[in-house]
C-alpha positions in Angstrom: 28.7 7.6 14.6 32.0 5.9 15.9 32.5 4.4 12.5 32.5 7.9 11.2 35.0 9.2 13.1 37.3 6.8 12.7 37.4 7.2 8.8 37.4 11.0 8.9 40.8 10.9 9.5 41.9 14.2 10.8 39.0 16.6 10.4 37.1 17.8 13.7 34.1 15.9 14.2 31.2 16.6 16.7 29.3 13.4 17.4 25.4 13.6 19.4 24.7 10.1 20.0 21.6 10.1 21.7 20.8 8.4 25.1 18.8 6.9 28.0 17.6 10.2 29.9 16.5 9.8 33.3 14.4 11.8 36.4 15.5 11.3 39.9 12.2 12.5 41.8 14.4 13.5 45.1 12.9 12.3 48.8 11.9 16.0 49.2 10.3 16.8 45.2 7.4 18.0 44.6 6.4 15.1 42.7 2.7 15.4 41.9 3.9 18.8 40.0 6.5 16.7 38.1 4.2 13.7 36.7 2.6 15.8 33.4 5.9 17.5 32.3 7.2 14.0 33.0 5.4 12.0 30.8 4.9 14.6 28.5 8.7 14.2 28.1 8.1 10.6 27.9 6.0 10.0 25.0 5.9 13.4 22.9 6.7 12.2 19.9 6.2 8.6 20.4 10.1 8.9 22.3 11.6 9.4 19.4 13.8 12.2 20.8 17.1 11.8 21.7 16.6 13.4 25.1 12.9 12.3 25.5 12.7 10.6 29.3 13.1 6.7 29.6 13.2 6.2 33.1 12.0 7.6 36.3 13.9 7.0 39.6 11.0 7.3 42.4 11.9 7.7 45.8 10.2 4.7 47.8 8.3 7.3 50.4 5.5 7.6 47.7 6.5 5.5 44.8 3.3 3.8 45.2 1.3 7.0 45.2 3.6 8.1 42.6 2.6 4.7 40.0 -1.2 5.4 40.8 -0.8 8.9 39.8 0.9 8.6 37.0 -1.7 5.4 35.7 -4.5 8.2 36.5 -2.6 10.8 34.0 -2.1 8.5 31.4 -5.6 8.4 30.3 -5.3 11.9 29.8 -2.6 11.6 27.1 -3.9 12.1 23.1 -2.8 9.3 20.7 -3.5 8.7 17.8 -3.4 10.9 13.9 0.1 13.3 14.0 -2.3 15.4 11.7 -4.0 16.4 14.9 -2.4 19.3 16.2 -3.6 17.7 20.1 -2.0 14.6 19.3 0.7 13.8 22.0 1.7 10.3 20.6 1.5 9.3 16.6 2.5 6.0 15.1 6.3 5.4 15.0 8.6 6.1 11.9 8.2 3.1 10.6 7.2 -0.7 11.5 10.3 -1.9 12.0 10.7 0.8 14.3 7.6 -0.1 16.6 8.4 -4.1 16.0 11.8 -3.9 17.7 10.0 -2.0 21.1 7.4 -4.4 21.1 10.1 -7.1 21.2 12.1 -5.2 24.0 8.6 -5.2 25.7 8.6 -9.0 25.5 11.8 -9.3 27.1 11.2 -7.2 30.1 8.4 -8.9 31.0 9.3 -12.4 30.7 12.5 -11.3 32.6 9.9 -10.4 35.5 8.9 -6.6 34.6 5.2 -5.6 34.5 3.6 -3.6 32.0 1.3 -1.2 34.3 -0.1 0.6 31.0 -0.3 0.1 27.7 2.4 -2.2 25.4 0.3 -3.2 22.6 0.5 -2.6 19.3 -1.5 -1.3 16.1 1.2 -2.0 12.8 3.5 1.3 13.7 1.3 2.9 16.6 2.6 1.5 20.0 0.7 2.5 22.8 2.4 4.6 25.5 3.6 2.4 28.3 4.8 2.2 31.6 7.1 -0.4 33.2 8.0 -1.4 36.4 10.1 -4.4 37.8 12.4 -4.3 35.2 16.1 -5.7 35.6 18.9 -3.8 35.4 20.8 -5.6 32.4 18.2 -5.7 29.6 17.8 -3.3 26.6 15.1 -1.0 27.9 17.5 -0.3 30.8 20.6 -0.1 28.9 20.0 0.7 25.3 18.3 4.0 24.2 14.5 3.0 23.2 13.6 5.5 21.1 10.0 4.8 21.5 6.8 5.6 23.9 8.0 3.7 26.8 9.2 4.9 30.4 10.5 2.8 33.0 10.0 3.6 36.2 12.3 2.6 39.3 12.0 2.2 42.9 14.8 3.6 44.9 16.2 4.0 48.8 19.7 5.8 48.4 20.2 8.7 45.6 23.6 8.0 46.0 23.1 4.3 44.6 21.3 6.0 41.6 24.0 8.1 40.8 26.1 5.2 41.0 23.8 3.4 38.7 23.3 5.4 36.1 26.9 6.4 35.6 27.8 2.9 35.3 25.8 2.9 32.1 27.1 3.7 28.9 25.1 6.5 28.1 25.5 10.4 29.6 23.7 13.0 28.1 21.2 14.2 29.6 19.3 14.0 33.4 16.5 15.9 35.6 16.2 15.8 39.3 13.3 17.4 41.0 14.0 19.0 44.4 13.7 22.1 46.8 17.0 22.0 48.1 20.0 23.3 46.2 22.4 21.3 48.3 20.9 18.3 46.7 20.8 19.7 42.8 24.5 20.6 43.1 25.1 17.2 44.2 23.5 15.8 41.6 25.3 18.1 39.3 28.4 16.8 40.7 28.1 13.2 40.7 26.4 12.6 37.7 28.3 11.8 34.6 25.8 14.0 32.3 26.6 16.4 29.7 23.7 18.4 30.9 21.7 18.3 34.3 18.2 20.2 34.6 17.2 20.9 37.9 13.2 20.6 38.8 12.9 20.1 35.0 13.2 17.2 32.8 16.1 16.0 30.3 14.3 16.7 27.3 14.8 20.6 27.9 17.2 21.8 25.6 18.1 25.5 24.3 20.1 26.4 21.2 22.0 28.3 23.4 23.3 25.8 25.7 26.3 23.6 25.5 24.7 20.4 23.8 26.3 17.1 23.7 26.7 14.2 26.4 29.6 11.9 27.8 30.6 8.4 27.4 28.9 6.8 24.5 26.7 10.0 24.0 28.8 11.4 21.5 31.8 14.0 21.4 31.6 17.2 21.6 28.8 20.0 21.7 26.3 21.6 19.7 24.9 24.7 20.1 25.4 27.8 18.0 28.3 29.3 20.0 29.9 26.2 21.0 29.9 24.1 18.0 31.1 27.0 15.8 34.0 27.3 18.3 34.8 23.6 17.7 35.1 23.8 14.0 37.2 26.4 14.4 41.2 26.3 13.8 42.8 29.0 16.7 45.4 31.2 15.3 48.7 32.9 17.0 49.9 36.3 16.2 52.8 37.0 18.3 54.5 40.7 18.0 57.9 41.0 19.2 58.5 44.5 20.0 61.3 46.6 18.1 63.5 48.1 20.5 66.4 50.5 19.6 69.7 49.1 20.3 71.5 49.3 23.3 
């Protein structure tokens, strides 16, 4: 997309690049709600959505209870034949595709992360999976997956997650789940997102809305209103009034 731009000269360009979407489940969420429409978000489409959720920031006051509920749901989750109208998670766009997540998968874990589900593969099928442990520098932390995986984080201070996560590259999209406004505003505040969805997840999206992200997201926004106003060229008509001599 950079490349792009920089050839197109002087022509308006709007750039959605895609990125890393997290969940911040806040001390106060209502988290056992959260965990379908979580990993819904997660693996519809075998995460091959730009906004689908990669990572999960779990408060440590029932992360543990959190990672056994969400291992319970997961068996719960249809994969298989994308001709099946109940199928959550089909095969991958291509081989290549699922190869290079596999690989990722390999890194994590021989850089210390645990697969708690799934992370095998059937030639472009890759089960859905679920990570945690995993270091803050690697690919599946950094990089946008694109695949069925979701990573999901242990955390004391929300104020070290925002910190975290707009150090990163990415910014388009981010959920938090919580019953206090003073906390969602907060979030909305401090976090370097193009869009943040409060006690939903970051794979919400609406034609109507303002769509695009920060940083290395893109430039820009889509959405009907918004991305006709960008490729728009505003014009001046100034009227000087006649007035009779003095």
């Amino acid at each position: 997309g950079w490349p792009l731009k920089k050839i197109s000269n002087a022509k308006q360009v709007l750039l959605e690049l895609g990125g890393n979407a997290s969940v911040i489940l806040a001390p106060d969420a209502a988290w056992q709600a959260a965990i379908p429409r979580i990993l819904w978000g997660a693996f519809m489409y075998a995460g091959q959505v730009c906004i689908s959720v990669q990572q999960v920031w779990v408060h440590e006051s029932f992360y543990d209870d959190c990672l056994v509920a969400m291992q319970a749901a997961m068996s719960t989750i249809p994969v298989g034949d994308p001709h099946d109208i109940g199928t959550l998670v089909p095969p991958m766009i291509d081989e290549a595709a699922a190869q290079r997540v596999e690989q990722w998968l390999q890194i994590a874990c021989v850089a210390g992360a645990k697969i708690l589900v799934g992370g095998k593969r059937q030639g472009r099928l890759l089960e859905p999976s679920i990570l945690i442990n995993l270091p803050p520098d690697l690919p599946l932390s950094c990089e946008e997956v694109f695949g069925p995986v979701l990573v999901v984080h242990r955390y004391r201070d929300m104020q070290q997650v925002y910190q975290t996560l707009n150090q990163g590259r990415y910014g388009l999209h981010a959920g938090i789940y919580t019953q206090q406004l003073s906390i969602a505003f907060e979030a909305y505040e401090r976090l370097a997102m193009g869009s943040v969805m409060v006690n939903e997840i970051p794979t919400f999206r609406l034609d109507s809305m303002p769509y695009g992200g920060t940083k290395d997201s893109g430039m820009g926004r889509e959405g009907l209103r918004y991305a006709m106003a960008a490729y728009c060229e505003h014009k001046n008509l100034v009227i000087q009034p006649q007035f009779p001599p003095l």
